[in-house]
PAMILO-394671 format. One record per residue (C-alpha): residue in three letters; x, y, z. Coordinates in steps of 0.2 Angstrom, whole numbers, padded with zeros to 4 digits, always signed. Last residue first. Example, Ala and Ser with C-alpha at 12.3 -4.5 7.8 and 13.67 -1.06 7.14 Angstrom:
<pts>
SER+0068-0005+0036/ALA+0062-0022+0039/
</pts>
This chain:
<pts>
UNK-0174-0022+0029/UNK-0175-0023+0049/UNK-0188-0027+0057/UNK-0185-0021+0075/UNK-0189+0000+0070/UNK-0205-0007+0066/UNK-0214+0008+0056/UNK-0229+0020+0052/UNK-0227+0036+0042/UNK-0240+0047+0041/UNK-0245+0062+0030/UNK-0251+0079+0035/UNK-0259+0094+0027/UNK-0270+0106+0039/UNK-0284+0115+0032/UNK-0291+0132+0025/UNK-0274+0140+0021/UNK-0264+0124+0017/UNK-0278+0119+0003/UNK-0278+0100+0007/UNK-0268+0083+0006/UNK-0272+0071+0018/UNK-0258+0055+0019/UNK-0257+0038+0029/UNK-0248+0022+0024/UNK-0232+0031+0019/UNK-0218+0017+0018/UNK-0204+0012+0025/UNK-0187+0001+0024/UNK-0176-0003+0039/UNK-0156-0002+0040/UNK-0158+0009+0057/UNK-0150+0027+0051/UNK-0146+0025+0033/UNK-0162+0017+0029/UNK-0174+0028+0042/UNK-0167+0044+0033/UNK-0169+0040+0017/UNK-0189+0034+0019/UNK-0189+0051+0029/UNK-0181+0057+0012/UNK-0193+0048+0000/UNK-0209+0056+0009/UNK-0203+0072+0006/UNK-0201+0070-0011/UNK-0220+0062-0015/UNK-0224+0077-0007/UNK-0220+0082-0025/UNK-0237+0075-0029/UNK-0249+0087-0025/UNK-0241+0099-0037/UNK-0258+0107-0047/UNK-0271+0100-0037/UNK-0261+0100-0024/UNK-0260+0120-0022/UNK-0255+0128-0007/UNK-0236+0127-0009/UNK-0237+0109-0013/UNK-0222+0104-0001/UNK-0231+0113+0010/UNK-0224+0099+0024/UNK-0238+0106+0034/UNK-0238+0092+0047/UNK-0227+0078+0047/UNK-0229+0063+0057/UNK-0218+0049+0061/UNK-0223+0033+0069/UNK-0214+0018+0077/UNK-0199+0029+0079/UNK-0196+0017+0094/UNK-0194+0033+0108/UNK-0210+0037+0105/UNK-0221+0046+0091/UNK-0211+0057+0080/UNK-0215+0075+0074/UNK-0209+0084+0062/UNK-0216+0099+0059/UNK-0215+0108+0042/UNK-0204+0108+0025/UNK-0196+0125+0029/UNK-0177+0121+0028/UNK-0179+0125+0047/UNK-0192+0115+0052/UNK-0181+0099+0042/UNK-0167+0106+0054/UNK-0176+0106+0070/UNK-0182+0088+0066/UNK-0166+0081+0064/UNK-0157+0088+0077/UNK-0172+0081+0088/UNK-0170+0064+0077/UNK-0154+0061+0082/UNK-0154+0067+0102/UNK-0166+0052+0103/UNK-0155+0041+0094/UNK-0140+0040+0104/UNK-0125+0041+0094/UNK-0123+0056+0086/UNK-0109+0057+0073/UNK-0121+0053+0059/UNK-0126+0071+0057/UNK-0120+0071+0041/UNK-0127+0055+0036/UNK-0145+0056+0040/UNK-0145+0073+0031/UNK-0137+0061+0016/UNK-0149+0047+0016/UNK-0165+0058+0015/UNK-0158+0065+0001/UNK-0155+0049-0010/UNK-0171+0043-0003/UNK-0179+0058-0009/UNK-0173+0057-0027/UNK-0179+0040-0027/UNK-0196+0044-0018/UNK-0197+0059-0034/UNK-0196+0045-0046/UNK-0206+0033-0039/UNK-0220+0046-0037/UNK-0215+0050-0059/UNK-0218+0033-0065/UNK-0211+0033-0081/UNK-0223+0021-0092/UNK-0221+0032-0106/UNK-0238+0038-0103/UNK-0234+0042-0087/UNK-0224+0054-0092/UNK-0235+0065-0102/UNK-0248+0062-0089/UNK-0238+0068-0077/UNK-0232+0085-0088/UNK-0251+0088-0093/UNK-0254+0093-0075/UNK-0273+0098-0076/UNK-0281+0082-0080/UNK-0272+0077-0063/UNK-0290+0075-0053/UNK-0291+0078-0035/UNK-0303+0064-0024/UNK-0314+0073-0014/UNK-0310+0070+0006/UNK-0307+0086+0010/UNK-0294+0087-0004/UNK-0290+0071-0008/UNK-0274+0066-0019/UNK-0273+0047-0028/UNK-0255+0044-0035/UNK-0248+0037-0053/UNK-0266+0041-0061/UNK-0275+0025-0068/UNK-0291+0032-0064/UNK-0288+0048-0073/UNK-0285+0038-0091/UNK-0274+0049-0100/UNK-0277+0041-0121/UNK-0286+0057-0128/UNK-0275+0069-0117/UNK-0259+0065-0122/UNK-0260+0066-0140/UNK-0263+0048-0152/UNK-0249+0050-0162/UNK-0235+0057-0150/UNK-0243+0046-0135/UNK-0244+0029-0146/UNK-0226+0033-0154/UNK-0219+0039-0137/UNK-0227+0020-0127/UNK-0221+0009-0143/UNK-0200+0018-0140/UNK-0203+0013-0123/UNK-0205-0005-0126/UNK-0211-0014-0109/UNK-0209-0011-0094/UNK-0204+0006-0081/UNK-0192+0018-0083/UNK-0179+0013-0070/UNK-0168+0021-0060/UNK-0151+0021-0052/UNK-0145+0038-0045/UNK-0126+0042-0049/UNK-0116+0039-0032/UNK-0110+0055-0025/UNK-0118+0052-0008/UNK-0111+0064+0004/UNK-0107+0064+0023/UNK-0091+0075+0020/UNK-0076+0064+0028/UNK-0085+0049+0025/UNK-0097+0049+0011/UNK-0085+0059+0001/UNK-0070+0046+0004/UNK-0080+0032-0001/UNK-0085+0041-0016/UNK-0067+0045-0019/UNK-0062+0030-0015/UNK-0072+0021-0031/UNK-0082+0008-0023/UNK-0082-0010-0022/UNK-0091-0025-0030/UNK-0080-0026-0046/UNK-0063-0024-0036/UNK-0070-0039-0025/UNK-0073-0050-0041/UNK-0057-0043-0048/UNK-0049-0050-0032/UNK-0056-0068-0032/UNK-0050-0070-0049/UNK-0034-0065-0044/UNK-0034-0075-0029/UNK-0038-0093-0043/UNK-0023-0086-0052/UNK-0012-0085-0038/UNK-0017-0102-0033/UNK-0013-0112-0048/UNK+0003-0100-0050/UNK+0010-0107-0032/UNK+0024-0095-0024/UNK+0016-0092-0007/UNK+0021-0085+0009/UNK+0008-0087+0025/UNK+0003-0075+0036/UNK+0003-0077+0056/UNK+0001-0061+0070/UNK+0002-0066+0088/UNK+0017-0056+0091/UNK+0006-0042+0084/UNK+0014-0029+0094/UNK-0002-0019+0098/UNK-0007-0002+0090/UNK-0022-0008+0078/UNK-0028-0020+0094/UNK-0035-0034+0083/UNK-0022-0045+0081/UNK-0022-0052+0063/UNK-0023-0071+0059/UNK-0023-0080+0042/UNK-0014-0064+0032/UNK-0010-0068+0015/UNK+0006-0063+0005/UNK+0009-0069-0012/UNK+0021-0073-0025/UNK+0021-0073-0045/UNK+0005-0066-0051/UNK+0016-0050-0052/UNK+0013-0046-0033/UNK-0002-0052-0023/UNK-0001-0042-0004/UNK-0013-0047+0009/UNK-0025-0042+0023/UNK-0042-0049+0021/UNK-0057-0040+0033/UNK-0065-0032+0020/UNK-0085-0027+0023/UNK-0086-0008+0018/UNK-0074-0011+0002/UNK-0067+0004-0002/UNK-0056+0008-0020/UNK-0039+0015-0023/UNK-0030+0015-0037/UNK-0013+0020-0037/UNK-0008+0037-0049/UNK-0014+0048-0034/UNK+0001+0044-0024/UNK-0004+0041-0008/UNK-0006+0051+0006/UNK-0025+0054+0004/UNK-0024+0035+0009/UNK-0014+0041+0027/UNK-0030+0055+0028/UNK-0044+0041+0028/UNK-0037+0030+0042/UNK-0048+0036+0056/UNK-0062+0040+0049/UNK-0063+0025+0038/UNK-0057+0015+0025/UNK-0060-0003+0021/UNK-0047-0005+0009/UNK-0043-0013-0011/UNK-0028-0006-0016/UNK-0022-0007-0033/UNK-0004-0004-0041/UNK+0002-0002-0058/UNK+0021-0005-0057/UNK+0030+0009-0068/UNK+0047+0009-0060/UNK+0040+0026-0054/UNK+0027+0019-0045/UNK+0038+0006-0036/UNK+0046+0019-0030/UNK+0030+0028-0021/UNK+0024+0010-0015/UNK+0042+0008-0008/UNK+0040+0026+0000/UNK+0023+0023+0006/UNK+0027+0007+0016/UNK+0040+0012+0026/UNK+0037-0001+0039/UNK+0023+0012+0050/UNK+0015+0014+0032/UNK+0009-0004+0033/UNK+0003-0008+0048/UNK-0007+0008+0047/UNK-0014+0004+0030/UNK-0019-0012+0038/UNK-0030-0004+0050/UNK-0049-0009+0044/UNK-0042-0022+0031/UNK-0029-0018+0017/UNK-0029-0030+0003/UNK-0015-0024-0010/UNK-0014-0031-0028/UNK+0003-0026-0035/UNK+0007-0027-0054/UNK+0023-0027-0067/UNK+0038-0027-0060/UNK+0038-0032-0038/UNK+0058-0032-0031/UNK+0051-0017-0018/UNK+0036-0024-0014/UNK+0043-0043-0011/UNK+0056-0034+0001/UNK+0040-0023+0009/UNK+0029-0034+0011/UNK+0043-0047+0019/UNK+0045-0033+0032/UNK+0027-0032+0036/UNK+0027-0051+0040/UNK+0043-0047+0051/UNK+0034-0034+0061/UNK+0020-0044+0062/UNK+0025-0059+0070/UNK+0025-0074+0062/UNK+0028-0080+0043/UNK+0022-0098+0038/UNK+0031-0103+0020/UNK+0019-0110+0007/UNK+0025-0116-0009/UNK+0017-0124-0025/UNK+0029-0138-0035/UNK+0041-0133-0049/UNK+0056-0129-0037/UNK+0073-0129-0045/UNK+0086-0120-0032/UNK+0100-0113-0041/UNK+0118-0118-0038/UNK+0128-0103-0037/UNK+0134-0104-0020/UNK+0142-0121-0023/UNK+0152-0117-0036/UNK+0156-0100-0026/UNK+0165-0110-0011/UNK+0182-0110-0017/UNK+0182-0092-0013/UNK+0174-0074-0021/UNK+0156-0078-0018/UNK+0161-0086+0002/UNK+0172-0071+0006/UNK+0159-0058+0000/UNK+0143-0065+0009/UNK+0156-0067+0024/UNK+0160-0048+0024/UNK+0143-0044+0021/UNK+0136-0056+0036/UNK+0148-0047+0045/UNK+0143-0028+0040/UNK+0125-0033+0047/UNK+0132-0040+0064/UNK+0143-0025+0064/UNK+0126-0012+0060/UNK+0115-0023+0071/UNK+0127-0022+0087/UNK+0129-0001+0082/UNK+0111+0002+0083/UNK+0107-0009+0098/UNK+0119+0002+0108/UNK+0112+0018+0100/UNK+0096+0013+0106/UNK+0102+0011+0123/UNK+0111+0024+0127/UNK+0095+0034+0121/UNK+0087+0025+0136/UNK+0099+0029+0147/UNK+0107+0018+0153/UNK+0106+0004+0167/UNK+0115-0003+0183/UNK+0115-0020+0189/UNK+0116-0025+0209/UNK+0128-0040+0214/UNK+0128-0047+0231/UNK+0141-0043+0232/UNK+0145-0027+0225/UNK+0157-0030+0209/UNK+0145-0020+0200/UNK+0134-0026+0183/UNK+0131-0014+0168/UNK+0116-0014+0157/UNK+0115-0015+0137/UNK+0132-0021+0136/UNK+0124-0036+0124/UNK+0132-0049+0138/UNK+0124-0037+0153/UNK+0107-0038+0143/UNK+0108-0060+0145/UNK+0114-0056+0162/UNK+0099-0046+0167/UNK+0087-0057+0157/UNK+0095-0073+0170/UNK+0093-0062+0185/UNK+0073-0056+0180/UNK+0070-0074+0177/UNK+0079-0080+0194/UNK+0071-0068+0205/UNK+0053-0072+0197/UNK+0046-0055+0188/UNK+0032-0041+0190/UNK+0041-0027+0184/UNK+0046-0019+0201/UNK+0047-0035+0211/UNK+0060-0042+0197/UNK+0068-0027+0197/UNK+0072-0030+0218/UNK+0074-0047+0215/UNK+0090-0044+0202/UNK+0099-0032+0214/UNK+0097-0015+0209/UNK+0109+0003+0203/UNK+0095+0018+0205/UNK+0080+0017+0197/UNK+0075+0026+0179/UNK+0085+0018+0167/UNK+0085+0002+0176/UNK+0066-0001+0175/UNK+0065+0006+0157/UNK+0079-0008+0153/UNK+0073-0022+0163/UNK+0054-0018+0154/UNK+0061-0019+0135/UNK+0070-0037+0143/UNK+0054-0043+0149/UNK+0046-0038+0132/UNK+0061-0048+0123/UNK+0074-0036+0112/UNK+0074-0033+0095/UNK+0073-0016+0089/UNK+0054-0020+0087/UNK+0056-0024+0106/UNK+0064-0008+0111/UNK+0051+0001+0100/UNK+0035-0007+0109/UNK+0043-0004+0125/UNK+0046+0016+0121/UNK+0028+0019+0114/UNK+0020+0009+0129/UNK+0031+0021+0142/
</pts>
């Protein structure tokens, strides 16, 4: 029922009308205060709506008196409206041509010379959408595209892929900056792979900028992805002053967004495809390999300056006997940042694939049967807050931190991961006892509050 009235109505008719005609096409001949009961209207709005659908030939009155009106069938009806748009659209032709061909063309010919900036207000979405697509289909050289949360939808359902398709083969470059998700992911897949798509998690701005001549810019958007938009205003602009300033405005945001592909990856799949930022610490890193090449690494390795402190039943654990840490952290590479970095990254992507679930509890269950079952330990969380989590028996050392002590240091970054993606908040291990695994339970703690937010 929805589906049909929204149809009738982008064929043209009013929403009380849309509702006569359903009304009618499934009750038996009326009187115009019986449809007005059944569709929630005024005897004398639902008469004078009826009269103004008997004048299209859209219903059909008796000669009863008092008079009842009789409908068609739906399909009746869109044939109806068919044909009227068809002669009313072959009559503007025939007087288009009459006018261009008669004593009127001087006149017709006279060309509008505008120099000023100018901004037309178009309502209603379905005819915002159709000046997209006149302006799309004329554009030469360049179209900017601004698609908020469902403006992809808006667009296709006006025929949007076929004009962005020929447009492509004019040889119009074409960007789309989007927020995409879930639901709107597989109508970009669509597209033709020579437009450039990239997300933007936080754009709201629906627009169209086309050869840095004219512009289209939404100021209000109904929210409701399938509603009507009656409500909906853009304005039209033909200003070069202000296209230039949007076009600055757009690079910026083409800058700050990401490539669709990673967008699409992190959706879809629940991976992070971004390359993994790090730094390798101050000063001249060229000064810190000289110094280490001609001085040896072991002369210079200063055991008190070590990157992380291990304990082994309470005795502190030397790294004289990993000569790759103290190779790097002779070049000022710090190799616990490193592995936390790596970490995060993973810890990120578990939290991600098993975003679907909402309530947190359920979350970190899921979670910690799948961290038991890649063999990294027990998980264990506090209370329902995740003020504290607990690992036991990670052996991420395999037995041995005095040789590999560190790489805990991985494990630590992916719970640090996990609380990022999952509640926005940054951690860090305040509590860690590293030990021989066969003579002594390992563990390290993780204290947070899940209020503070990073």
């Amino acid at each position: 029922m929805t589906s049909i009235l929204l149809r009738l109505e982008e064929s043209g008719l009013e929403i009380k009308q849309a509702q006569i005609v359903v009304d009618l096409a499934s009750n038996p001949p009326s009187k115009a205060s019986e449809v007005g009961k059944r569709i929630g209207l005024s005897r004398m709005d639902a008469y004078n709506s009826l009269r103004k659908l008997q004048e299209q030939g859209l219903v059909k009155a008796t000669l009863d008196k008092p008079m009842r009106f009789a409908g068609n069938t739906i399909s009746e009806v869109f044939k109806l409206l068919i044909n009227k748009q068809k002669i009313d659209l072959q009559r503007m032709e025939e007087h288009l041509d009459e006018l261009t061909n008669g004593p009127a063309i001087a006149l017709m010919s006279v060309e509008s010379h505008v120099n000023e900036a100018t901004f037309s207000v178009i309502k209603d979405r379905h005819q915002i959408m159709a000046t997209f697509e006149s302006l799309l289909a004329e554009a030469e050289s360049k179209v900017w595209l601004l698609l908020g949360k469902w403006g992809i939808l808006h667009f296709l359902r006006i025929g949007g892929q076929k004009v962005l398709d020929d447009a492509v083969e004019r040889g119009v470059e074409i960007k789309i900056v989007a927020c995409v998700d879930k639901k709107t992911v597989r109508f970009f897949d669509e597209l033709s792979p020579m437009i450039e798509i990239r997300h933007h998690e936080e754009l709201s701005l629906q627009g169209a900028f086309i050869d840095d001549e004219f512009g289209i810019q939404f100021v209000y958007s109904e929210e409701n992805p399938t509603g009507r938009g009656r409500e909906d205003t853009a304005l039209l602009i033909e200003s070069s002053e202000f296209l230039k300033a949007q076009s600055e405005l757009l690079q910026i945001q083409w800058a700050v967004a990401s490539s669709y592909s990673v967008a699409r990856a992190r959706i879809i799949d629940g991976e992070m495809t971004e390359p993994l930022q790090y730094s390798l610490g101050e000063g001249s890193f060229y000064a810190k390999l000289k110094d280490s090449l001609a001085n040896g690494i072991s002369d210079n390795f200063d055991p008190n300056n070590a990157i992380i402190e291990l304990r082994n039943s309470g005795q502190k654990i030397g790294s004289e006997s990993n000569p790759e840490s103290q190779a790097l952290s002779m070049l000022g590479i710090d190799v616990g940042d490193l592995l936390q970095s790596v970490g995060k990254r993973i810890g990120r992507e578990l939290a991600m694939k098993i975003n679907d679930v909402e309530d947190d509890n359920e979350f970190w269950d899921r979670l910690a049967k799948q961290w038991k079952g890649l063999g990294m330990g027990e998980l264990i969380i506090s209370d329902d807050n995740v003020s504290k989590i607990t690992v036991r028996n990670g052996n991420a050392c395999g037995g041995n931190p005095q040789e590999n002590g560190i790489i805990c240091l991985l494990d630590e970054g992916i719970i640090a991961g996990i609380m990022q993606e999952r509640h926005g908040i940054t951690v860090i291990s305040n509590h860690r006892v590293c030990s021989d695994c066969s003579n002594k339970d390992c563990y390290y703690e993780i204290e947070c509050d899940i209020a503070d937010k990073a």
